[in-house]
C-alpha positions as CSV (number, residue, x, y, z in Angstrom):
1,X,105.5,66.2,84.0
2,X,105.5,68.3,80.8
3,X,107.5,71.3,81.1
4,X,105.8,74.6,80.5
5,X,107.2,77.4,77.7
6,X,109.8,79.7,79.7
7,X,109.2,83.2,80.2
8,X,111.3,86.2,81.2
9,X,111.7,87.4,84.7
10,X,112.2,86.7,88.1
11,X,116.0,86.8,87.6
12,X,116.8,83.6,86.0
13,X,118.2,82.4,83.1
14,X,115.2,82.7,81.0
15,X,113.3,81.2,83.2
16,X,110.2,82.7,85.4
17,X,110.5,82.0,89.0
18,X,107.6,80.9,89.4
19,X,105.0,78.6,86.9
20,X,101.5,77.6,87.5
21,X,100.6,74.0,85.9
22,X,97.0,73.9,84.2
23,X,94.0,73.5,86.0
24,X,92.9,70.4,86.8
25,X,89.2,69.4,88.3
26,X,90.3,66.0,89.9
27,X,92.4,67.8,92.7
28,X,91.9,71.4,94.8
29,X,95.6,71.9,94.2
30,X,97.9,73.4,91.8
31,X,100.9,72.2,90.9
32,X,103.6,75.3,91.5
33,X,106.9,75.4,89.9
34,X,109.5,77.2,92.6
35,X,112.7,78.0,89.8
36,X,114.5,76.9,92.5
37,X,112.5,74.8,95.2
38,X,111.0,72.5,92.4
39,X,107.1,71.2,92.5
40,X,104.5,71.6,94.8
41,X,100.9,71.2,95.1
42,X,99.3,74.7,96.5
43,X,95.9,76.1,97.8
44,X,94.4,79.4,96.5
45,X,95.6,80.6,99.9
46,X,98.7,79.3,99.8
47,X,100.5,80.6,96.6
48,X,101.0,84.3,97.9
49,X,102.9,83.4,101.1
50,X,104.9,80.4,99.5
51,X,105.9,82.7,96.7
52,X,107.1,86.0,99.1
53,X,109.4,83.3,101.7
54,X,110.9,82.0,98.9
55,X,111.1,85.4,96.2
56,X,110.3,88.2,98.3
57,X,111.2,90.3,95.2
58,X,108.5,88.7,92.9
59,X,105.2,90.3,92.2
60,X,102.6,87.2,92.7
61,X,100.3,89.3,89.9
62,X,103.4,90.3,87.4
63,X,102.9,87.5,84.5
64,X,106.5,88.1,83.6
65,X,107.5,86.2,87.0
66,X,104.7,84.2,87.3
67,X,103.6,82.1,84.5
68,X,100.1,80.4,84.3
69,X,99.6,77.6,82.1
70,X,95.8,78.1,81.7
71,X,93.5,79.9,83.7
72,X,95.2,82.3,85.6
73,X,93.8,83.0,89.9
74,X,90.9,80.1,89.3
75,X,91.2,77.2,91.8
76,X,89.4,73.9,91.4
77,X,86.2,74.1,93.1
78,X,86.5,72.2,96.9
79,X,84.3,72.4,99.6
80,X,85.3,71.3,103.3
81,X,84.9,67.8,104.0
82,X,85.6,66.7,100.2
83,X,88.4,64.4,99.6
């Protein structure tokens, strides 16, 4: 996977702790970079609470900690029942 330009904040060495991979229509998901934790594939509903358990400190809307490739807070379109 391509990495994504590093920002400031969250506490690491350059590095945000936390990075949003671009949007992508063929999934519901986005990938989410955890600095520490590594990739994962997250819900709209999901990223908040994944992001205070593991950085209670980071602000989820503070684009210093939390870098968006592309789009930032839009979600793939997904209805229940779709694949």
């Amino acid at each position: 996977m391509e990495t994504m330009s590093a920002g400031s904040g969250g506490g690491g060495a350059g590095a945000p702790a936390v990075e949003i991979a671009e949007f992508r229509t063929d999934s519901r998901y986005r990938l989410v970079h955890f600095r520490d934790a590594g990739w994962e594939p997250l819900a709209p509903e999901e990223l908040e609470p994944r992001i205070k358990q593991l950085y209670p400190e980071v602000d989820p809307h503070d684009p210093a900690q939390v870098v968006w490739a592309d789009r930032p807070w839009e979600w793939p379109a997904w209805h229940p029942g779709e694949a």
